[in-house]
N, C-alpha and C positions, 0 to 999 in steps of 0.2 A: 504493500500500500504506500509506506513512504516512497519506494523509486518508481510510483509514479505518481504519486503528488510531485518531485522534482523534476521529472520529466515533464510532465505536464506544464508545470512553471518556466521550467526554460525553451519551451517550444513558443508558450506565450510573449515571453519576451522576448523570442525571437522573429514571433510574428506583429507585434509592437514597431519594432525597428526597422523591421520590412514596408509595414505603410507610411512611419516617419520618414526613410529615404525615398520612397515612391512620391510623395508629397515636394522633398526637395526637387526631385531630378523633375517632376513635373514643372516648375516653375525655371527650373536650370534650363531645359530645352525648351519653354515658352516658343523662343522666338525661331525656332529652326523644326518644331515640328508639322508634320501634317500639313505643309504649305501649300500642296496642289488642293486642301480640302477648303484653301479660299475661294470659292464661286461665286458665279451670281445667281441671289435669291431664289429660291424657287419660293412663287408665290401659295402654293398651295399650302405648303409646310407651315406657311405663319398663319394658318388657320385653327381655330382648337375644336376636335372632335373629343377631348374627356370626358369621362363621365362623372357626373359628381361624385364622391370618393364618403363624404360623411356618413357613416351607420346612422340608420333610423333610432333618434332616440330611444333608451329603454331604461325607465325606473321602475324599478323591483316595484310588484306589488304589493300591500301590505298581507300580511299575515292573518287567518281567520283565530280567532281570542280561544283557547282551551277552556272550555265553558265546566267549573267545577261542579259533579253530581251531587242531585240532593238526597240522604239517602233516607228510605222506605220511612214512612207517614208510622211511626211509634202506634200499637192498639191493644186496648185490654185481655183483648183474648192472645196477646203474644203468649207464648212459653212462662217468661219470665216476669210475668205479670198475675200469671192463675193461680191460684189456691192448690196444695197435693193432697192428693189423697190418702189413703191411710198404708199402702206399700212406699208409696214416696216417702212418706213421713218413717217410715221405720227403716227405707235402705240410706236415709240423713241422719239417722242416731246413731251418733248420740249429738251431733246438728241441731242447735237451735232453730226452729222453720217461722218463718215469715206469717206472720196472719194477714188476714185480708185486708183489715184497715190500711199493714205496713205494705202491703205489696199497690196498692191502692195509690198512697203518697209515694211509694218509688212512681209509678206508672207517671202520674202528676207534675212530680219533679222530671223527672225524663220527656215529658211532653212538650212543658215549659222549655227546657233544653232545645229540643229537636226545634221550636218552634222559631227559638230566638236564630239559633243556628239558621236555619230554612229563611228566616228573614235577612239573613246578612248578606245569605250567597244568592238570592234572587237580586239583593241590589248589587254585590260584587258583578256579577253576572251581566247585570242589564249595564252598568257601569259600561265592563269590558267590549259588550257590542255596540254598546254609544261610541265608546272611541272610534273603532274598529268603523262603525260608519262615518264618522268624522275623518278618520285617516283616508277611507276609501275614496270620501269626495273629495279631498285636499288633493288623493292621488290621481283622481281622472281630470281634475281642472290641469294639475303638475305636468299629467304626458299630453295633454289638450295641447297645452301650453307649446312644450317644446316641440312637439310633434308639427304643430304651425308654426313655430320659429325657425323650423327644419324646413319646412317644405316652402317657407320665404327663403331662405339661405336657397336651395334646390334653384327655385325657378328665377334668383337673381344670378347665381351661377349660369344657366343655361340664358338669361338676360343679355348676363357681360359676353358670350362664347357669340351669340348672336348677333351683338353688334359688333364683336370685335369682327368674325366674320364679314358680314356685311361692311363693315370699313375698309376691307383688305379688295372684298371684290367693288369697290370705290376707287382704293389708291393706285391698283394695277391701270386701270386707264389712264388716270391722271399722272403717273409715271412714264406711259409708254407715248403721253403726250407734251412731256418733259415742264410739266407745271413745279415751279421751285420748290413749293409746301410738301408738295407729294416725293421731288429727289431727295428732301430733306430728312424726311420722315422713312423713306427708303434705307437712307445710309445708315441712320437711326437702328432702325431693322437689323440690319448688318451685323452693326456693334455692338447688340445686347445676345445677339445669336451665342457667341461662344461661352463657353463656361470658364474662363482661367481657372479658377477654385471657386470652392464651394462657399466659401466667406468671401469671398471678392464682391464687392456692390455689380449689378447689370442697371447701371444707369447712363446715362449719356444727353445733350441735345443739340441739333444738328440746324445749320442757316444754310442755304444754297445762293450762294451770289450771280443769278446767271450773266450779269456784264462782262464778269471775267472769269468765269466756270470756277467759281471757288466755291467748296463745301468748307463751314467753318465748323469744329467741333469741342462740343466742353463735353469734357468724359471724365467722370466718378471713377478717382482713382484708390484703391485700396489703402486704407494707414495703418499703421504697423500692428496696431492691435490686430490686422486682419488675417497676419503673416503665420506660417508653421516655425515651432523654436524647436521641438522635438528633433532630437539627431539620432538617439539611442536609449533603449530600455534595459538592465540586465538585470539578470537574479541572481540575487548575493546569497548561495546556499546557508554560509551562516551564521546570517541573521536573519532568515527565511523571508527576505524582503523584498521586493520590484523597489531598483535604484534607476532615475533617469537621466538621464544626459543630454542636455540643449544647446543650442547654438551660442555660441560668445557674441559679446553685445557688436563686436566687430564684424564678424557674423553676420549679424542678424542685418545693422545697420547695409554693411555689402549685398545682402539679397533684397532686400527694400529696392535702392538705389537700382542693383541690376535689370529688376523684376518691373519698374517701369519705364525704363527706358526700352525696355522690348513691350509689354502692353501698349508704349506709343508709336513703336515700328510697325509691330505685328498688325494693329489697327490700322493704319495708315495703307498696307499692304493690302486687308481684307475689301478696306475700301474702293482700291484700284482693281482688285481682281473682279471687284463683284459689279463694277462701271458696269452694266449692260448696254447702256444709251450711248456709252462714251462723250458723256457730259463735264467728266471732271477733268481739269489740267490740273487744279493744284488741291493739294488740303492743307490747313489750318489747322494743326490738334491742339488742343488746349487740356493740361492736365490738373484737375483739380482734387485736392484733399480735405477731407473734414480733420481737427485735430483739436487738441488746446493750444489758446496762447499760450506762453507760459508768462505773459506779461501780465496777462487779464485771470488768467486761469479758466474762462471761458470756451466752450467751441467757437471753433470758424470756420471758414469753406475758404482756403485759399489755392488760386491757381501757383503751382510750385511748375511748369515747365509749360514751353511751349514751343513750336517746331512749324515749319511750313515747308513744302517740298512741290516738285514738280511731278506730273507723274512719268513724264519720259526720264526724266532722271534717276528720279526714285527708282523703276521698276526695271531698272538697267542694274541695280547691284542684285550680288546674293545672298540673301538673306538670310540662308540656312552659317556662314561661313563669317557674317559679320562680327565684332565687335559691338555691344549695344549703345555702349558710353559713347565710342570713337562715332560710329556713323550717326549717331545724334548728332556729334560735336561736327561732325563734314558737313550736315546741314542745316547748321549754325543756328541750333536749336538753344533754347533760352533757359536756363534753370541754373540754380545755384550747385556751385563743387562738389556737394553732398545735400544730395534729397531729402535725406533722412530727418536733414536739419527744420524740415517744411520751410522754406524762406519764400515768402511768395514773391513772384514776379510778376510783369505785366505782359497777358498777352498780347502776341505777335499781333493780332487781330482777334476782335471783338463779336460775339454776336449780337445782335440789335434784338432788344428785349420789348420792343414795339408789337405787342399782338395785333396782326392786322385786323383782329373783333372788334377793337375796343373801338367808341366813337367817342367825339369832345363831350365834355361837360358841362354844364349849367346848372345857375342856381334856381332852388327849388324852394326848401323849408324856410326862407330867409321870407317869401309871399305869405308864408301861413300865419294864420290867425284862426281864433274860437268859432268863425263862419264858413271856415275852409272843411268842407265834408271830401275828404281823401278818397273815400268808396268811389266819388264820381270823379275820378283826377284823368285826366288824357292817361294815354297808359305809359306814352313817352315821360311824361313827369312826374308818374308814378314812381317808373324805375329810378329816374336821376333822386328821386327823393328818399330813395331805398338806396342809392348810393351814396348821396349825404352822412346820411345816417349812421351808414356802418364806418365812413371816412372819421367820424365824431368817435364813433368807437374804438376803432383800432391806433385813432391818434397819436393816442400815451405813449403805444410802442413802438410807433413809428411803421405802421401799415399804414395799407396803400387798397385802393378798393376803386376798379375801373366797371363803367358799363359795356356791352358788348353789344354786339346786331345779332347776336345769334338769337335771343329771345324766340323768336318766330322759324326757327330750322334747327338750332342746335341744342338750344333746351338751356340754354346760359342767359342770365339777364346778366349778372355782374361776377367780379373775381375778385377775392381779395386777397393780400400776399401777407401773412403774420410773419415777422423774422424774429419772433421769438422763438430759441432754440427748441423749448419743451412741448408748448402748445401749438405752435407757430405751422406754417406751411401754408398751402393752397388750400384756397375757401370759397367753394359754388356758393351762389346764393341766387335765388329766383326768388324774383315777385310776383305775386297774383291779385290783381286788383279784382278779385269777385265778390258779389252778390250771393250768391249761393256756397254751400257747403260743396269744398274741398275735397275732391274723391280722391281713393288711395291709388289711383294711378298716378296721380298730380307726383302724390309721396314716390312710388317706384322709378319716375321716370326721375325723379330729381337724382336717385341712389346709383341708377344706371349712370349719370352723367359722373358725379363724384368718381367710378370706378374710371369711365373713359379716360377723365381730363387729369386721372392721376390725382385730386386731392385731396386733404386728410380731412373734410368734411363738410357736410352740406345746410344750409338754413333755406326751409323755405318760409317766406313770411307770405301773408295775405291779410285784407281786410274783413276776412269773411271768416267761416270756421273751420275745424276738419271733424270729416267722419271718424267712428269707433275706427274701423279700418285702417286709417290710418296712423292714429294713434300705436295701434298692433303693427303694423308693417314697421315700425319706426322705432321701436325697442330695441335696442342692443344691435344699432347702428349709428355709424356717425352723421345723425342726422338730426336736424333742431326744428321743430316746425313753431311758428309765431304765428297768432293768430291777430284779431283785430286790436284785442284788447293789449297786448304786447306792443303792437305798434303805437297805440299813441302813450306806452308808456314809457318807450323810449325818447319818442317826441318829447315827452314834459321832461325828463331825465336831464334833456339839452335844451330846456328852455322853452319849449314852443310847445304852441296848442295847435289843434284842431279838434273833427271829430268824426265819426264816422257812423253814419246813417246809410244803412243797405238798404230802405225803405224807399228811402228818396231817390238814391241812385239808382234802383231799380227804373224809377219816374225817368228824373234827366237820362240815364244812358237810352230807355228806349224814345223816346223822345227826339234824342241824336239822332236813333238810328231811322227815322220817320221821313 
């Protein structure tokens, strides 16, 4: 048994050290392996046919209560209750015998007993199934529950598969019609395709300059927390111990460094190989890192390298054969001596953070007063008044909250950008200037759009109310729904009245529409 408990142990930490080098040598030949498996796109591939993967809820049902027996109703004519007769009486002697009166008061006292007893365990009893139907209903509301929290999750999964779908058989024409949104989004495509590791971020966002066929690129670069340190595992017979051995901080910082300067070759490569249109002459890669300052002790997102190349040049070296540092450095790519240091730099070139949705702005809430009924507001100055609003809001922190045109096709009234590190990110928000109660499509289609546009969550506000449905659809999602009464509370929050009458507006809008 001991030899092979020690057997066992030292195959383990043999096979420890096996995926710790496999890990290294992965990121070691980054840049030289599987080069011909750079292609272009096949569109079908970025399509998702999954199936949703979550098991059907299942909580145990409760337990039916062991109901304690009551036993046999005590009666005079028992055994042990009767008078004996004159052999009883003599096969008891020399036995003192019970007379009748005493057998009488046993029966009595024993009856009282049985009875008091019999009245405990009928309410013990009824006790136990009282709960037991209390647990039962808790438990069929409980799998009700998740059971449709399940089958919301189901058909938002098959939602997002849907339109991601549909968006791909959208981009392939717009691509093969060389529209810049679409090459941009293409190369995008491209670069989240591979897997470097498993802890590597897949993020990227891509500008297409058609003036001078330039794709510009800022691509999510790994920080070092993301990196393998593991070199080796051994077992130390004895002190019966798995001992591990990691990379030196030299190490460590040298495969950081190495490890993107081939993610910003390798990329740059994938992008040329995968040109179908033969649209690109140059790229632009921009590498950025999340980390702390160590001044602030804060996160930041700083761009640490950046590189631009041509592609008849580029695609004239070999890549399998390069140096990653040196042919950075041949095309006079931008970052500091040591990466590791995060030093940021200024990209070579910029993307323009102009979403062509958003349209100018004008003031709205600055006209309201306690006569302004919002319910009947144009629906143009609805939104801008919904973007006021949230603009008051996210002020403190220094967000930012644009309208868009997509309202009417893309399911977007406004965006807002939080850069706060915790809570912070992209933030859908649609308005609904309705009269009537909010259906829970209103709610799904906002949740679809949150998945599409990438943001960490959605507010819908209205003047009107939401259905039960919606309410349910909107649990245990990043989703915020405001109803009438929220909006003018946030109004007086910042100062301002109005008010809002679905009666009237009901009036003035059909009125308009006359």
């Amino acid at each position: 048994m001991v030899d092979y408990y020690v057997k066992r142990s030292y195959a383990q930490a043999a096979s420890l050290t096996q995926s710790a080098q496999e890990a290294l040598e992965q990121l070691e030949n980054l840049l030289a392996a599987n080069l011909d498996d750079d292609t272009v796109l096949e569109w079908e591939k970025q399509k998702s046919s999954g199936k949703f993967a979550e098991p059907v809820p299942e909580i145990p049902k409760p337990q039916k209560p062991v109901l304690t027996p009551i036993s046999k109703e005590p009666s005079p004519t028992d055994a042990t209750y009767r008078a004996r007769g004159f052999l009883d009486r003599i096969r008891a002697f020399p036995k003192r015998y019970s007379t009748k009166a005493a057998l009488k008061a046993l029966f009595e006292r024993d009856y009282d007993v049985w009875r008091q007893t019999r009245a405990n365990l009928l309410q013990k009893n009824s006790d136990a199934e009282e709960q037991y139907k209390q647990e039962l209903e808790e438990w069929n509301v409980s799998i009700r529950e998740a059971r449709n929290s399940w089958e919301e999750r189901e058909r938002a999964f098959y939602e997002a598969q849907r339109r991601n779908n549909e968006h791909i058989d959208k981009l392939r024409p717009a691509y093969s019609s060389k529209e810049p949104d679409a090459i941009a989004e293409y190369c995008a495509l491209v670069l989240i395709r591979p897997s470097y590791a498993d802890s590597f971020p897949k993020q990227c966002e891509c500008q297409y300059v058609p003036e001078n066929r330039i794709v510009v690129v800022d691509y999510q670069l790994p920080d070092s927390e993301s990196f393998p340190t593991l070199k080796e595992v051994r077992f130390v017979r004895a002190r019966n111990e798995f001992k591990s051995y990691n990379l030196s901080e030299t190490a460590r910082n040298r495969l950081f460094d190495d490890t993107l300067y081939k993610i910003s070759l390798r990329s740059i490569h994938r992008l040329y190989r995968a040109d179908a249109l033969n649209c690109l002459d140059a790229i632009v890669f921009n590498g950025w890192v999340r980390a702390i300052d160590k001044g602030t002790g804060r996160y930041v997102t700083s761009c640490i390298l950046s590189i631009q190349t041509s592609k008849k040049e580029f695609l004239a070296i070999d890549l399998a054969h390069v140096d990653a540092k040196e042919c950075f450095r041949r095309f006079k790519g931008v970052g500091s001596s040591s990466l590791h240091g995060v030093s940021a730099v200024q990209p070579i070139m910029s993307i323009n953070r102009n979403d062509r949705r958003f349209v100018s702005s004008y003031n709205v809430v600055g006209t309201l007063d306690e006569s302004t009924n919002i319910a009947a507001m144009p629906w143009e100055d609805f939104e801008q008044l919904i973007r006021e609003l949230f603009e008051k809001e996210f002020a403190q922190g220094g967000g930012e909250v644009r309208v868009t045109q997509a309202s009417r096709d893309g399911g977007v009234d406004a965006v807002a950008f939080d850069p706060d590190p915790i809570r912070g990110g992209k933030i859908v928000i649609q308005a609904k200037r309705y009269t009537n109660v909010v259906g829970v499509s209103a709610v799904r289609d906002l949740y679809g759009t949150v998945i599409n546009e990438g943001a960490t969550k959605g507010i819908l506000i209205t003047t009107a109310e939401y259905g039960k449905d919606s309410y349910e659809f909107a649990k245990g999602k990043p989703i915020t729904l405001l109803n009438g009464g929220h909006l003018l509370h946030l109004l007086q929050r910042h100062g301002y009245r109005a008010r809002v009458d679905l009666e009237d507006a009901k009036r003035v809008l059909d009125d308009g529409r006359k």
